[in-house]
PAKOL-449598 format. One record per residue: x, y, z of N, C-alpha, C in turn. Coordinates in nm, 4 decimals, decimal comma, padded with zeros to 6 digits, m for minus. Layout:
BEGIN
{{X Y Z} {X Y Z} {X Y Z}} ...
This chain:
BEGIN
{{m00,6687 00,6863 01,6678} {m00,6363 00,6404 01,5341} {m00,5261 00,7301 01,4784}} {{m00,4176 00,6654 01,4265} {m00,3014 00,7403 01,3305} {m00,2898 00,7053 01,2441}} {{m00,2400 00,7693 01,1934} {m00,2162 00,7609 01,0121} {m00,0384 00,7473 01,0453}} {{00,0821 00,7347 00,9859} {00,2110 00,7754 00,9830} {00,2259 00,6995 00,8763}} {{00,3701 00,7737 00,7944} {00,4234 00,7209 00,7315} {00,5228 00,5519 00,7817}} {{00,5634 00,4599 00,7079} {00,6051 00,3514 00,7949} {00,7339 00,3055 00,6845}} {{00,8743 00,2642 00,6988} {00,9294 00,1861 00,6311} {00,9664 00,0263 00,6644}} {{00,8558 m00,0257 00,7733} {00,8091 m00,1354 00,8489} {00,7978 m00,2432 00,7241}} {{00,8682 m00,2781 00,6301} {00,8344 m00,3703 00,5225} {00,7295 m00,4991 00,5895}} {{00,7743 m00,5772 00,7241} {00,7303 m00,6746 00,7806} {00,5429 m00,6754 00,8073}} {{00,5737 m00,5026 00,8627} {00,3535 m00,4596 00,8795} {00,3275 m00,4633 00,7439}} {{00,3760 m00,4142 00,6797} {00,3082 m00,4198 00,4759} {00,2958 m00,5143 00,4696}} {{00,4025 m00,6426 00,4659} {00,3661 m00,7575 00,4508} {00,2783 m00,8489 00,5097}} {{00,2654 m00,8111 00,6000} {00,1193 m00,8809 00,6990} {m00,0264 m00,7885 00,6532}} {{00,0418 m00,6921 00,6492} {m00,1238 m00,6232 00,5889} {m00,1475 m00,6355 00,4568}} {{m00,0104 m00,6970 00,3726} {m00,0882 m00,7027 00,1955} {m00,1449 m00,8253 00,2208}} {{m00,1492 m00,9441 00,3108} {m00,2311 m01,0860 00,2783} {m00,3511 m01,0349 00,1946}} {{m00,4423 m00,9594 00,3048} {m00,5492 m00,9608 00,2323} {m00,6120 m00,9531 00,1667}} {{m00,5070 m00,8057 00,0858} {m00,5649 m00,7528 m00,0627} {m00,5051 m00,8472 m00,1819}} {{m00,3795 m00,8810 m00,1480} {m00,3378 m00,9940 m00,2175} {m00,3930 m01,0876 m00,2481}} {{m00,4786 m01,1901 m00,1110} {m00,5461 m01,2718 m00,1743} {m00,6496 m01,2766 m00,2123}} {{m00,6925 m01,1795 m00,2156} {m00,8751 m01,1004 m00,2750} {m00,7811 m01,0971 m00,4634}} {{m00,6829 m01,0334 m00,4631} {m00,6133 m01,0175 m00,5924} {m00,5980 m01,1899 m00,6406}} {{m00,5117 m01,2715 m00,5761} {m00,5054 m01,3446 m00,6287} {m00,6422 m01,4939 m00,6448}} {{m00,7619 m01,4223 m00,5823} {m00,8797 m01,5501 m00,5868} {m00,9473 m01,4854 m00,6856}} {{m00,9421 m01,3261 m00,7020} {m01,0504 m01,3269 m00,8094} {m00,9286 m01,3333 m00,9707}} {{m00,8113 m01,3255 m00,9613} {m00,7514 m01,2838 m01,1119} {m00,6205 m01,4195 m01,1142}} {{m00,6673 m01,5610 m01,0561} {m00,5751 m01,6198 m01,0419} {m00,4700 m01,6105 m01,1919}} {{m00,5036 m01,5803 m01,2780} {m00,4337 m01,5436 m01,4350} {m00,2945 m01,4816 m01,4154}} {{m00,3752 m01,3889 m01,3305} {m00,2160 m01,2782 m01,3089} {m00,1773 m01,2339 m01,1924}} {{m00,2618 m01,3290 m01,0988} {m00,1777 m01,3334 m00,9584} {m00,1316 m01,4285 m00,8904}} {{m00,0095 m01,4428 m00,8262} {00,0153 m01,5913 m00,7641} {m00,0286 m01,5668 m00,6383}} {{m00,0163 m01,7341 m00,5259} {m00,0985 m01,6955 m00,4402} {00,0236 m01,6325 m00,3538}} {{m00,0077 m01,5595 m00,2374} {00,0691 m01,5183 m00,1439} {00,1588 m01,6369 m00,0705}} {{00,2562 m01,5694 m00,0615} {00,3591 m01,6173 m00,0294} {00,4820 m01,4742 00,0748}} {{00,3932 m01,5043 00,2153} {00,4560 m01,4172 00,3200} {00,6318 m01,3898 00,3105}} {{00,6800 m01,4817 00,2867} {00,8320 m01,4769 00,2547} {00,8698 m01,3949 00,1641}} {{00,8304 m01,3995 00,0536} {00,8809 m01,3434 m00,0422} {00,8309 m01,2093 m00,0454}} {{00,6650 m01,1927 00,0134} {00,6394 m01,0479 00,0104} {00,6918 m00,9994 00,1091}} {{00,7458 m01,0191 00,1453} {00,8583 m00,9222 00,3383} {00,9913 m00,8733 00,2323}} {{01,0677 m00,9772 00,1132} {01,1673 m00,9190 00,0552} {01,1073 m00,8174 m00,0247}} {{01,0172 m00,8455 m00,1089} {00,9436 m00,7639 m00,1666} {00,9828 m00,5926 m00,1436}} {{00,8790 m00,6111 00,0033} {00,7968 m00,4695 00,0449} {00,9567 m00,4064 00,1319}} {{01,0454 m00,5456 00,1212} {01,2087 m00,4850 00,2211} {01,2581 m00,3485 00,0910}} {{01,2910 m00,3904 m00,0443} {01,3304 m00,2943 m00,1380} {01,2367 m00,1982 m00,1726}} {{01,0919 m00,2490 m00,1783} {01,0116 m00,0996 m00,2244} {00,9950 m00,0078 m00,1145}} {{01,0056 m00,0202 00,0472} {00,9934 00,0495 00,1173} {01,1285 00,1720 00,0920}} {{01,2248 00,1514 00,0176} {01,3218 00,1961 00,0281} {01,3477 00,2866 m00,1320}} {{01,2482 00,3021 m00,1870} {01,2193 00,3661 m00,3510} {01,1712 00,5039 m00,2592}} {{01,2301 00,5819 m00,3138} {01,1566 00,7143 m00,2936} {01,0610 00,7782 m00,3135}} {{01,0293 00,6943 m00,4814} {00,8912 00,6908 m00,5373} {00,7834 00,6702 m00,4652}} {{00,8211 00,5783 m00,3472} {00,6630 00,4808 m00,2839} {00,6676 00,5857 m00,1617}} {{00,5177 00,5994 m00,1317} {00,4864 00,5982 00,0513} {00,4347 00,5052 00,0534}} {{00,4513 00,4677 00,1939} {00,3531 00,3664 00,2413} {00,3326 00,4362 00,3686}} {{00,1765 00,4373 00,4061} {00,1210 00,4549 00,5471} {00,0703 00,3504 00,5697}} {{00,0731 00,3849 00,7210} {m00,0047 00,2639 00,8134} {m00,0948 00,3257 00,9044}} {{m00,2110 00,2848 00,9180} {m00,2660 00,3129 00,9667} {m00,3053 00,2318 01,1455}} {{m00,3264 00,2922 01,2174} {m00,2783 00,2027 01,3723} {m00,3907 00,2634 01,4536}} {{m00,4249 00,1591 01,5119} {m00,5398 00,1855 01,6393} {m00,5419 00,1119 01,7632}} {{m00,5104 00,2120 01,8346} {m00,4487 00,1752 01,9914} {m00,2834 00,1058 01,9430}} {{m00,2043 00,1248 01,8922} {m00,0861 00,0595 01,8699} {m00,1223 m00,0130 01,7887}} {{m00,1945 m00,0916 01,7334} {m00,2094 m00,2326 01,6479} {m00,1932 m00,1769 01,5167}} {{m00,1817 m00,2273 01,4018} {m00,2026 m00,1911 01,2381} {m00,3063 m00,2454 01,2337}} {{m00,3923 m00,1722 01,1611} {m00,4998 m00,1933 01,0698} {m00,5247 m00,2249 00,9513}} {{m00,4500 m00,1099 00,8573} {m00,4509 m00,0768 00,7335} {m00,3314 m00,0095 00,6757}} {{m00,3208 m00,0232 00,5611} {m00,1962 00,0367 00,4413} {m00,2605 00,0830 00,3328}} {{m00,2148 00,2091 00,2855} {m00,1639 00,2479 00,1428} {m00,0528 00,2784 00,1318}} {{m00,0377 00,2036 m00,0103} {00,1140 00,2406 m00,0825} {00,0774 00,3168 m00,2119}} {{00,1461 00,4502 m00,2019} {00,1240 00,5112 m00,2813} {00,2765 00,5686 m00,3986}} {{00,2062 00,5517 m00,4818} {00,3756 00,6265 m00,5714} {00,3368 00,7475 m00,6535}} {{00,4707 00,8271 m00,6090} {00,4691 01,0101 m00,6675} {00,5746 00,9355 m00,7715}} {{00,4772 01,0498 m00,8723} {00,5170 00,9811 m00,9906} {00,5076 01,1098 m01,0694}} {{00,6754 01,1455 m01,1144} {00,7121 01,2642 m01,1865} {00,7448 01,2449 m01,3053}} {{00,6661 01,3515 m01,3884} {00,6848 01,3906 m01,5516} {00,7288 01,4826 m01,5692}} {{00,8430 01,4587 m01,6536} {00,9648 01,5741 m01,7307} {00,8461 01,7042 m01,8459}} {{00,9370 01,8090 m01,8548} {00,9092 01,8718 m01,9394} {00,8647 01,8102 m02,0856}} {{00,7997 01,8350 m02,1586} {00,7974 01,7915 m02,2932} {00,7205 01,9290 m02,3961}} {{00,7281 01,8798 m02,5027} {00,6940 01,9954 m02,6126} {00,5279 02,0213 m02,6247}} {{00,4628 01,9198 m02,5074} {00,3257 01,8894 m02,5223} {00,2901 01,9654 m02,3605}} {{00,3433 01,9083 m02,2744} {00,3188 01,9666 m02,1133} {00,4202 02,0187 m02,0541}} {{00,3830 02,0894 m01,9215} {00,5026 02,0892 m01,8345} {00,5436 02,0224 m01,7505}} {{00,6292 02,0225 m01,6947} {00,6616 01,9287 m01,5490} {00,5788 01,8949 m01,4585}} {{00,5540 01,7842 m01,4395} {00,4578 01,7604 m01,3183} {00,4182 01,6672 m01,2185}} {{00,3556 01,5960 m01,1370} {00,3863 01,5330 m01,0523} {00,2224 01,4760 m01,0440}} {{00,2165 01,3405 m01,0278} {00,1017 01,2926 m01,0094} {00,1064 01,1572 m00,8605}} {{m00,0040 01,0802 m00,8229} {m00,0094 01,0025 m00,7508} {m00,0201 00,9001 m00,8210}} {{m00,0216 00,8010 m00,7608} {m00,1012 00,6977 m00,7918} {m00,1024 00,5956 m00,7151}} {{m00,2323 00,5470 m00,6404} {m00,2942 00,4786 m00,5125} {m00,2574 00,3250 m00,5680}} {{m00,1035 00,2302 m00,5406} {m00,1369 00,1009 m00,5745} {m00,2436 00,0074 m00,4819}} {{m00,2403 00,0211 m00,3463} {m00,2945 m00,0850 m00,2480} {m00,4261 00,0065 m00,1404}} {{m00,5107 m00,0259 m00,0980} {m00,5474 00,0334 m00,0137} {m00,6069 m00,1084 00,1156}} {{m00,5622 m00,0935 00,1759} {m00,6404 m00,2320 00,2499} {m00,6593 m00,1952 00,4307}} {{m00,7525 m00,2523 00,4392} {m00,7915 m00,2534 00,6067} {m00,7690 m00,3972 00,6520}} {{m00,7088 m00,4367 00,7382} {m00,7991 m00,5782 00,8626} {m00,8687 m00,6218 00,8407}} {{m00,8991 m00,7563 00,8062} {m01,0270 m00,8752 00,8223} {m01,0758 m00,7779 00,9734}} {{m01,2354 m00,7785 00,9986} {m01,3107 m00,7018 01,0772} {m01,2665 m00,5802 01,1349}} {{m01,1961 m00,5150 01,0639} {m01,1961 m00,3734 01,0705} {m01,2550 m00,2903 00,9917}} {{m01,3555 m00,3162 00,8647} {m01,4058 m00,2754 00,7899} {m01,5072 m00,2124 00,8043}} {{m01,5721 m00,1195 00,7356} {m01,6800 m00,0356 00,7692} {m01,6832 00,0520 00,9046}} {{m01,6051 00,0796 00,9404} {m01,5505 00,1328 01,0398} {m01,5273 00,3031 01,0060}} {{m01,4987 00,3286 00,8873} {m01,4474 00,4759 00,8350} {m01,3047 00,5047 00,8413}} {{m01,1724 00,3446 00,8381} {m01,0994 00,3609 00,8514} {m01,0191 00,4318 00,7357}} {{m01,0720 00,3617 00,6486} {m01,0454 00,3835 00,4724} {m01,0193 00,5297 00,4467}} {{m01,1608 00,5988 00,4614} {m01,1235 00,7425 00,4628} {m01,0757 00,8386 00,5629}} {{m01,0078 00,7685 00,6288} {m00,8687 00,7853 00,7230} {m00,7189 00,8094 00,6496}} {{m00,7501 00,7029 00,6304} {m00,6151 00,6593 00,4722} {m00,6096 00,7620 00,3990}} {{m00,7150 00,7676 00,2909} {m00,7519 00,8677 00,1967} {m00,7205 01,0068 00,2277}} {{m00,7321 01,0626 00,3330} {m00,7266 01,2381 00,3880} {m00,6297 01,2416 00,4341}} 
């Protein structure tokens, strides 16, 4: 099992189906349904933000799983100092790759 960083927009896009459409069946309000095309342009420009990681996670060669994560920096102000935070947008595994302990693979 590996973890690596990936700028593979095409594996993101095959690996967001799922969380996507878990997103878009339970919140159809504010999600449209997936649409593979458009998320490949999508994940083509955010792979390329400096802000984002994205890992992939791979077993025996195959993808499994993704997080996309964004470092996300705050300026000085009269209240704090400079600083730098995360923030976890996606986390997703494989239809039957689940429960596996891949997740907190991702996570560490």
């Amino acid at each position: 099992m590996i973890v690596s960083q990936t700028w593979d927009h095409e594996v993101i896009a095959k690996l967001n189906q799922k969380v996507h459409n878990l997103h878009a069946k339970l919140y159809p309000r504010y999600f449209k349904e997936n649409n593979y095309c458009s998320m490949k342009e999508t994940f083509e420009r955010l792979v390329k933000n400096n802000s984002f990681v994205f890992l992939v996670l791979k077993d025996h060669e195959e993808p499994i799983g993704y997080a996309w994560i964004e470092i996300k920096n705050y300026p000085e102000s009269a209240f704090k100092n400079k600083y730098k935070s995360v923030y976890v947008h996606q986390l997703s595994i494989a239809e039957g790759q689940t429960q596996k302990g891949y997740g907190k693979k991702l996570k560490s």
